[in-house]
C-alpha positions as CSV (number, residue, x, y, z in Angstrom):
1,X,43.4,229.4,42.0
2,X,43.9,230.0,38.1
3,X,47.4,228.9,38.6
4,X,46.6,225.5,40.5
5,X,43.6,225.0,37.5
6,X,46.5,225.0,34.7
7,X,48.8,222.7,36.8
8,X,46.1,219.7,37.0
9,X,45.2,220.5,33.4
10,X,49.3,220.7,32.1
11,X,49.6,217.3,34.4
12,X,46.3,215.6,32.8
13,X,47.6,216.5,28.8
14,X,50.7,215.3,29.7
15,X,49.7,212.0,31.4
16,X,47.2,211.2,28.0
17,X,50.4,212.0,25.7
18,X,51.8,209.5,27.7
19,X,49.0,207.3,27.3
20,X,48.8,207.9,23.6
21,X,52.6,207.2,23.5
22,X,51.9,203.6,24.9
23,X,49.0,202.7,23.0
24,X,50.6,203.3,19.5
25,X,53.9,202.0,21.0
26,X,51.7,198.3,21.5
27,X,49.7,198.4,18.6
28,X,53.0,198.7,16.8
29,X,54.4,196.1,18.4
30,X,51.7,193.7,18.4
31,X,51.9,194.4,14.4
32,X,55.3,193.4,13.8
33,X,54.5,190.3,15.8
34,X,51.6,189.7,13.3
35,X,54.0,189.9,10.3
36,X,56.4,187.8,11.8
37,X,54.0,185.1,12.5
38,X,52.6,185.6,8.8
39,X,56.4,185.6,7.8
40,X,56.9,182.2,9.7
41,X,54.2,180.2,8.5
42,X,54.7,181.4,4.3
43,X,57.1,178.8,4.4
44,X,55.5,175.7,5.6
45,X,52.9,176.2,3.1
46,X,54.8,176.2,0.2
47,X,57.2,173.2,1.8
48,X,54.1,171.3,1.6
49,X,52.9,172.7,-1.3
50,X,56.2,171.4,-2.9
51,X,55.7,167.8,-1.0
52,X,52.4,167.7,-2.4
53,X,53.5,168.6,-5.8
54,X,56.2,165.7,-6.0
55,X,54.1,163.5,-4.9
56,X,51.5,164.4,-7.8
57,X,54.2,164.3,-10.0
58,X,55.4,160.5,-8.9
59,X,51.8,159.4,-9.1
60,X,51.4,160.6,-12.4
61,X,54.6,159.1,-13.9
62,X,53.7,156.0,-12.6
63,X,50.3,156.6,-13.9
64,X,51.9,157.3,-17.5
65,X,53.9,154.4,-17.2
66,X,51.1,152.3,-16.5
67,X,49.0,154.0,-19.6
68,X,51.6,153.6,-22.2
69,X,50.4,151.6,-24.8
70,X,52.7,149.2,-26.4
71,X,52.5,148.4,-30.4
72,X,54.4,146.6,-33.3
73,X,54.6,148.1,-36.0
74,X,55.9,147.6,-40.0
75,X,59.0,149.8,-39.1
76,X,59.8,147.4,-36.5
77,X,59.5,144.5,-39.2
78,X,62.3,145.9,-41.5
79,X,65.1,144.7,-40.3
80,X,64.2,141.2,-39.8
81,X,64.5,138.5,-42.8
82,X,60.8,137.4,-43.5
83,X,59.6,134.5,-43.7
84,X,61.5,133.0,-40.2
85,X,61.6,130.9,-37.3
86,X,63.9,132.4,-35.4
87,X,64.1,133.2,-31.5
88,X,64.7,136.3,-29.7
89,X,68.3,136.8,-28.7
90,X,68.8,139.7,-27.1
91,X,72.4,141.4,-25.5
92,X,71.8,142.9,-21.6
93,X,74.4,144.9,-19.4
94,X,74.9,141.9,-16.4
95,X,76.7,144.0,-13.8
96,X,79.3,146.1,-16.3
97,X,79.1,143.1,-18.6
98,X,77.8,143.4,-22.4
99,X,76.5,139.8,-22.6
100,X,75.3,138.5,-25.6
101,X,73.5,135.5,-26.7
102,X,70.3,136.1,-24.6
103,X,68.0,134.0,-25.2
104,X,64.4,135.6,-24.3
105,X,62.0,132.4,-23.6
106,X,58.2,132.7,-22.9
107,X,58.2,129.0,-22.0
108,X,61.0,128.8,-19.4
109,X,59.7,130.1,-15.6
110,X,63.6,130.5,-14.8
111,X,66.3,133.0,-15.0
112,X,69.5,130.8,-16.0
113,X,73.0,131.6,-16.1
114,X,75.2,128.8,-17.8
115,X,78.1,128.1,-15.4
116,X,80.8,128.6,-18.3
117,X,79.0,132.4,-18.6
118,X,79.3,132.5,-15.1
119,X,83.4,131.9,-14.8
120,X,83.8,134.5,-17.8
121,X,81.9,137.2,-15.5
122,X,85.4,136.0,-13.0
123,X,82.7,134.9,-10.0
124,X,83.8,132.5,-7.3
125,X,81.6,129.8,-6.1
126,X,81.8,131.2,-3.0
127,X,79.4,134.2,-4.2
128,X,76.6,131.3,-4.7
129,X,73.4,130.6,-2.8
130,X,72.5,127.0,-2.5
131,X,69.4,125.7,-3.8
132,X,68.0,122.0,-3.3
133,X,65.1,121.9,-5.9
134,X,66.3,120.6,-9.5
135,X,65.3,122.1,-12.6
136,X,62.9,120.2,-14.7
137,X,63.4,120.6,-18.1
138,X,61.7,119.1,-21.5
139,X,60.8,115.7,-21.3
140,X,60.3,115.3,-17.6
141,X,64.9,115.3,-17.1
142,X,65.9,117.3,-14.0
143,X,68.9,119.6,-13.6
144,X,70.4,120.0,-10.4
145,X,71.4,123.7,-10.5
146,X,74.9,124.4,-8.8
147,X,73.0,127.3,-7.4
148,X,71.8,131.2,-7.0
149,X,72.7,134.3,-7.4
150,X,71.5,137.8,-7.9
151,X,72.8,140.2,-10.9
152,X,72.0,143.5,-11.8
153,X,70.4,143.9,-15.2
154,X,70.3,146.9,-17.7
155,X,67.7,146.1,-20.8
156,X,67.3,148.8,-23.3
157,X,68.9,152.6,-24.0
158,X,69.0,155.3,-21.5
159,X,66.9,156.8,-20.9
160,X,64.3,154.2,-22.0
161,X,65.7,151.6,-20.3
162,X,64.9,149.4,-16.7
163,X,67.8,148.5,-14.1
164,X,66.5,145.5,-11.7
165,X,68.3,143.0,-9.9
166,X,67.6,139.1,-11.5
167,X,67.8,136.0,-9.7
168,X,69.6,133.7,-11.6
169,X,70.0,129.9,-11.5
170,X,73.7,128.6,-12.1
171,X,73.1,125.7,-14.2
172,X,76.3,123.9,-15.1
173,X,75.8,122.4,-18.8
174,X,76.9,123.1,-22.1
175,X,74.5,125.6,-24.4
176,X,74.9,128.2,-27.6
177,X,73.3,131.0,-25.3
178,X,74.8,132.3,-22.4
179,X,71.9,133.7,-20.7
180,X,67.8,132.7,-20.7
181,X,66.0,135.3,-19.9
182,X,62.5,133.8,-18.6
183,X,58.7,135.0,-17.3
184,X,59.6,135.8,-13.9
185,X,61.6,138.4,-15.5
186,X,59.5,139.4,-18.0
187,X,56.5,140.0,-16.3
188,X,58.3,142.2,-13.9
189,X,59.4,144.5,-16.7
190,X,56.3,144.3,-18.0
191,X,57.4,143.4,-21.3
192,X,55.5,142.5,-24.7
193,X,57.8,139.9,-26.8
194,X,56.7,140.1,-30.7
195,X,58.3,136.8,-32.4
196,X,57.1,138.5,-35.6
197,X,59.3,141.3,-35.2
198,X,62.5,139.5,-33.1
199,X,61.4,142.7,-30.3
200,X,60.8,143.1,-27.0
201,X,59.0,146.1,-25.6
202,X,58.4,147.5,-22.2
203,X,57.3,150.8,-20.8
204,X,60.0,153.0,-18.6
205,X,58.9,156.7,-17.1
206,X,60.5,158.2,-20.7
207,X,58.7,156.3,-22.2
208,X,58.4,152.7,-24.4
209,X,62.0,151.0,-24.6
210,X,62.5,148.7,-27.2
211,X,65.6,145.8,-27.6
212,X,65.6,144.6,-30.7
213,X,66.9,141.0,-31.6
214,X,70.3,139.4,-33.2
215,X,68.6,137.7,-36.2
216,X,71.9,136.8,-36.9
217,X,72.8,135.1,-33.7
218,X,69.8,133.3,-33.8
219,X,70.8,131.1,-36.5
220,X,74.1,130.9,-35.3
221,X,73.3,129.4,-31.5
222,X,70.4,127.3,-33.5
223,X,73.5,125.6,-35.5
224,X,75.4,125.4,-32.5
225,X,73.1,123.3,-31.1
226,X,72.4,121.2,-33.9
227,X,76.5,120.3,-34.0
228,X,76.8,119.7,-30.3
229,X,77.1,115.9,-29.5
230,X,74.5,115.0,-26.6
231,X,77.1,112.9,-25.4
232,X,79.2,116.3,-24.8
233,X,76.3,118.0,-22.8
234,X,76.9,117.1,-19.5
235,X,74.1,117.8,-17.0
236,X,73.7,116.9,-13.3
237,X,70.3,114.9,-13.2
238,X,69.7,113.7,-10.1
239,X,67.6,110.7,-10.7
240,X,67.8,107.8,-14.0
241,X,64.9,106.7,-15.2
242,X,64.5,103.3,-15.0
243,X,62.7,101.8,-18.2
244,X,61.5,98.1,-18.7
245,X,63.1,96.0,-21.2
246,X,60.9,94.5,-23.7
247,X,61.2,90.8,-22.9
248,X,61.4,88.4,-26.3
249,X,59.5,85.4,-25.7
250,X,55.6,85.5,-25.0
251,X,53.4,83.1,-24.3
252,X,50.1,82.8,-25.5
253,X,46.9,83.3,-23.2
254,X,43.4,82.5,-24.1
255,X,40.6,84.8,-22.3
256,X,37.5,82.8,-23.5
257,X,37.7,79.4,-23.4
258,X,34.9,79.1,-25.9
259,X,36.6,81.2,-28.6
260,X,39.9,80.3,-28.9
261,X,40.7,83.6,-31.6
262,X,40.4,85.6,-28.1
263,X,43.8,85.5,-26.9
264,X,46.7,87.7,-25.6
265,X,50.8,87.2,-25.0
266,X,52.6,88.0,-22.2
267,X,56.3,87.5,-21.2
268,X,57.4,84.0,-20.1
269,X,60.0,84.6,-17.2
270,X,57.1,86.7,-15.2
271,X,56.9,85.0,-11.7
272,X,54.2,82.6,-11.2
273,X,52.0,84.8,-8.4
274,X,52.5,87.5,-11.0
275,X,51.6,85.6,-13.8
276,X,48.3,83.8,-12.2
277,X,47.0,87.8,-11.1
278,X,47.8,89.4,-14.1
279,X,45.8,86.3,-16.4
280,X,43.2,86.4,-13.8
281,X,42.9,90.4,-14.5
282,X,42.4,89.8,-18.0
283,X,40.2,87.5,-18.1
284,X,38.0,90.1,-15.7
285,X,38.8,92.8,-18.4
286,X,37.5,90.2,-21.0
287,X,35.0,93.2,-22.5
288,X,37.7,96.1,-22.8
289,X,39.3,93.9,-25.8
290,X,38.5,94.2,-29.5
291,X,39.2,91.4,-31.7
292,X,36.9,92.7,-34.7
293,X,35.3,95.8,-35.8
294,X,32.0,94.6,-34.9
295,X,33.7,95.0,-31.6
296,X,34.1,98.4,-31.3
297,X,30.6,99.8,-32.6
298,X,29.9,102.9,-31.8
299,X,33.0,105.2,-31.0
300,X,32.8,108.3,-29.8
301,X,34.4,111.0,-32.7
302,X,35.8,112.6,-29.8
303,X,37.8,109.6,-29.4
304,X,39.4,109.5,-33.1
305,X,38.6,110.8,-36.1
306,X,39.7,111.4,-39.5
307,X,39.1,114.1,-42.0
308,X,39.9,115.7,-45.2
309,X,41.8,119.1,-44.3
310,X,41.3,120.8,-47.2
311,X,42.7,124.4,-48.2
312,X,39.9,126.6,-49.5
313,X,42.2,128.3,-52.1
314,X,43.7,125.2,-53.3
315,X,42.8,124.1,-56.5
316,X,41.5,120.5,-56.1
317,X,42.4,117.6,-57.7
318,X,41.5,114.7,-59.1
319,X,43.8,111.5,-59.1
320,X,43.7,109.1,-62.3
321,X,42.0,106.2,-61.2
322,X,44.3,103.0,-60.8
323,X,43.2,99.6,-61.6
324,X,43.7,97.4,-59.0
325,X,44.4,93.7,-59.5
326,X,41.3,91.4,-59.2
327,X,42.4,90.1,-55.8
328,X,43.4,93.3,-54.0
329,X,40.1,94.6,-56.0
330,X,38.4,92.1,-53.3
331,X,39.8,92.9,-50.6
332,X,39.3,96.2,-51.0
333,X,35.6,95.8,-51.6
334,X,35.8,93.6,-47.9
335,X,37.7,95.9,-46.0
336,X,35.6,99.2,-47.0
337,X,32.1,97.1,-46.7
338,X,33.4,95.7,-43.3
339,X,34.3,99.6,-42.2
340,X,30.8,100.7,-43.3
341,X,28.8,98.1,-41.5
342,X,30.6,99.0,-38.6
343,X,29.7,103.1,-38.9
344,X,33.6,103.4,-39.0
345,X,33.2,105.0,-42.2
346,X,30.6,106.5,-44.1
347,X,30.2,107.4,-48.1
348,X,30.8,110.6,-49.0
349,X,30.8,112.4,-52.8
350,X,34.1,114.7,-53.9
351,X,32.9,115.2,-57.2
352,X,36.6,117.4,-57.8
353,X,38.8,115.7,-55.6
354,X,39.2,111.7,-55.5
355,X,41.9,109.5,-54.5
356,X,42.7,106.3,-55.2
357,X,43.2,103.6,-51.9
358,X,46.1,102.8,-51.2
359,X,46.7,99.0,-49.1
360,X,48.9,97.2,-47.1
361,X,49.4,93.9,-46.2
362,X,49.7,92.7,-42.6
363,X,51.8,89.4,-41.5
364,X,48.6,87.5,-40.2
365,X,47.0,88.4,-43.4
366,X,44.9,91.5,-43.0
367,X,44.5,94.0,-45.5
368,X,44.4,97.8,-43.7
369,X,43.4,100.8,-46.0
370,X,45.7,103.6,-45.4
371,X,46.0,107.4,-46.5
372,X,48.1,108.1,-49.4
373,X,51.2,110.2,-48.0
374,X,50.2,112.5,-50.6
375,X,47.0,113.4,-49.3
C-alpha cells in the first residue's frame, strides 16, 4: 500500500513539473512576442515623427520667407552716382544665357523679349506660341507680338537667388534693352524695386537676394534711344489711326441773330444735311459759348486756377518796377479792372515779392495779361 502511495505521488510531481515546464515555456513566448511587436511599431513612430518634422521645417521656411523684412539702406546707395534719373537695368541667367540690358519696369504689365534677343538665344519660330491680342503701348499704338514663349529665369546669387519659369512676349522691334522685365514678374518674386538705389530686392529661403543695377548701361541704352531714327523702329501695328485734316476755308455762322458779335466758323466743303444739323446744334448750344468775361461768371476753382508756387526757403524777390507806355498803361488798367469785375482775379499784397505784367497783343486787338516766364 506504501509503495502504490509513492507511485501516484512520484506521477502527480512529475505531471506539475510538467505543468510548470509549459507555463514558463508560454509566458516566455508570449514575451518575445511582446518585444517584437514593441520592436515593430518603434519605427513607425519615428517615420512619422521625421514626416512631421519636415513638414514643420517647410512651414517654417516658408514662414521665414514670408517674414523677411526687406530695407534700403546707405550701403546700398554707394555705388550709384547721385543725383540721377536713371532706370534699373539689371543682367538675368535666361536658360544658360547671361543677358544683359534688362530693363526692370514697374509700369509695363508684360514680360517682353525683343525678337533680335530672341535669334541671339539661336530659337526657331517654331518654338513660339501664337497670341492674337496686340500690345498697347504709350500713346494708345498697338504691337502685334510675333508671339509666346516660356524661359527659365535665374535673378540673384546662389544661394539667394529665385529660378521661375517667365512668359515672355516676342515683340519684333528695334530697342537698346534686350529684355523688360515687368509686374507680372515682379510680383511673383515678390520683389521691392528702389529707383533710389538702381536695386531690386526679394526674399529667397537663405535669405534677402539683392541684384543690383548697371548705372552704366543705363545711360548707355538711354543714348541709344535718343540716336535711333523712328523711321528705323519698325513695329507691327495692326490698325492706323485715321486723323481729320484741318480744312482751310471757314465760313462764318451767326448764333443770335440779334447780336451779330455771336458768331462761329466752320469748314465750307461740309455736306449740306451735315452743315444744316450741325448749325442747328449750335444754335441749341447757344448758352455753352463765351464771347466775354462777363460770360463766364462764376467758375468753379476746380475748374482752373492759378497760383503763386512759391518755395519757402527761397529768398523772395522784388522786380524793379517797369514803366509802361501810356497806352499799354491803359490797357492794362482795362484788362485787370475787367478780370476783377468778373471775380476772375482778386487783389492780393506781396509786400517782398512783386512782378511786373507782362502783355501781349492779339490779331483782333485784345490785350491778354500773361505770366512772366520767369515767374
Amino acid at each position: 500500500m506504501a509503495e502504490l502511495v509513492h507511485s501516484a505521488q512520484s506521477f502527480m510531481n512529475a505531471e506539475d513539473a510538467i505543468i510548470t515546464k509549459k507555463r514558463k515555456k508560454a509566458e516566455r513566448m508570449e514575451a518575445d512576442l511582446l518585444r517584437h511587436t514593441e520592436q515593430a511599431s518603434r519605427p513607425k513612430k519615428a517615420w512619422a515623427g521625421e514626416k512631421k518634422d519636415r513638414d514643420n521645417k517647410k512651414a517654417s521656411s516658408s514662414a521665414r520667407t514670408d517674414e523677411q523684412a526687406i530695407t534700403f539702406t546707405d550701403e546700398d546707395a554707394e555705388r550709384v552716382h547721385h543725383p540721377h534719373d536713371d532706370v534699373i537695368v539689371i543682367t538675368l541667367l535666361i536658360v544658360d544665357y547671361t543677358t544683359r540690358r534688362v530693363l526692370v519696369d514697374n509700369e509695363s504689365s508684360a514680360d517682353i523679349l525683343y525678337y533680335p534677343t530672341f535669334q541671339q538665344m539661336k530659337f526657331g519660330r517654331d518654338q513660339l506660341r501664337p497670341i492674337h491680342s496686340p500690345l498697347v503701348g504709350f500713346g494708345g499704338m498697338k504691337v502685334q507680338p510675333v508671339g509666346t514663349i516660356t524661359l527659365l529665369v535665374v535673378v540673384g546669387a546662389y544661394p539667394q537667388q529665385i529660378n521661375k519659369e517667365v512668359n515672355f512676349l516676342v515683340v519684333d522691334c528695334l530697342s537698346s534693352y534686350n529684355i523688360i522685365i515687368g509686374r507680372l514678374t515682379l510680383n511673383s518674386w515678390k520683389a521691392i524695386t528702389s529707383t533710389y538705389h538702381l536695386s531690386v530686392k526679394f526674399p529667397t529661403e537663405y535669405g534677402v537676394g539683392q541684384v543690383q543695377g548697371n548705372q552704366r548701361a543705363a545711360r548707355e541704352c538711354y543714348l541709344a534711344m535718343l540716336s535711333m531714327d523712328e523711321h528705323v523702329q519698325k513695329m507691327n501695328i495692326d490698325e492706323k489711326r485715321i486723323t481729320a485734316e484741318p480744312t482751310k476755308v471757314l465760313e462764318d455762322i451767326p448764333l443770335d441773330e440779334s447780336n451779330p458779335k455771336k458768331f462761329t466758323r466752320i469748314g465750307e466743303s461740309m455736306e449740306k444735311k451735315t452743315k444744316q444739323d450741325l448749325v442747328q446744334f449750335l444754335k441749341k448750344s447757344l448758352d455753352v459759348f463765351a464771347w466775354s468775361d462777363e460770360d463766364m461768371p462764376g467758375i468753379d476753382p476746380s475748374v482752373i486756377t492759378h497760383r503763386l508756387n512759391m518755395y519757402p526757403s527761397s529768398n523772395p524777390v522784388r522786380q524793379k518796377k517797369i514803366i509802361f507806355a501810356p497806352e499799354r498803361d491803359n490797357a492794362i488798367k482795362e484788362e485787370v479792372l475787367k478780370l476783377a469785375m468778373t471775380k476772375f482775379i482778386r487783389e492780393v499784397y506781396y509786400p517782398k515779392c512783386l512782378a511786373n505784367v507782362v502783355m501781349i497783343k492779339k490779331a483782333n486787338g485784345y490785350n491778354q495779361i500773361k505770366m512772366d516766364e520767369m515767374d
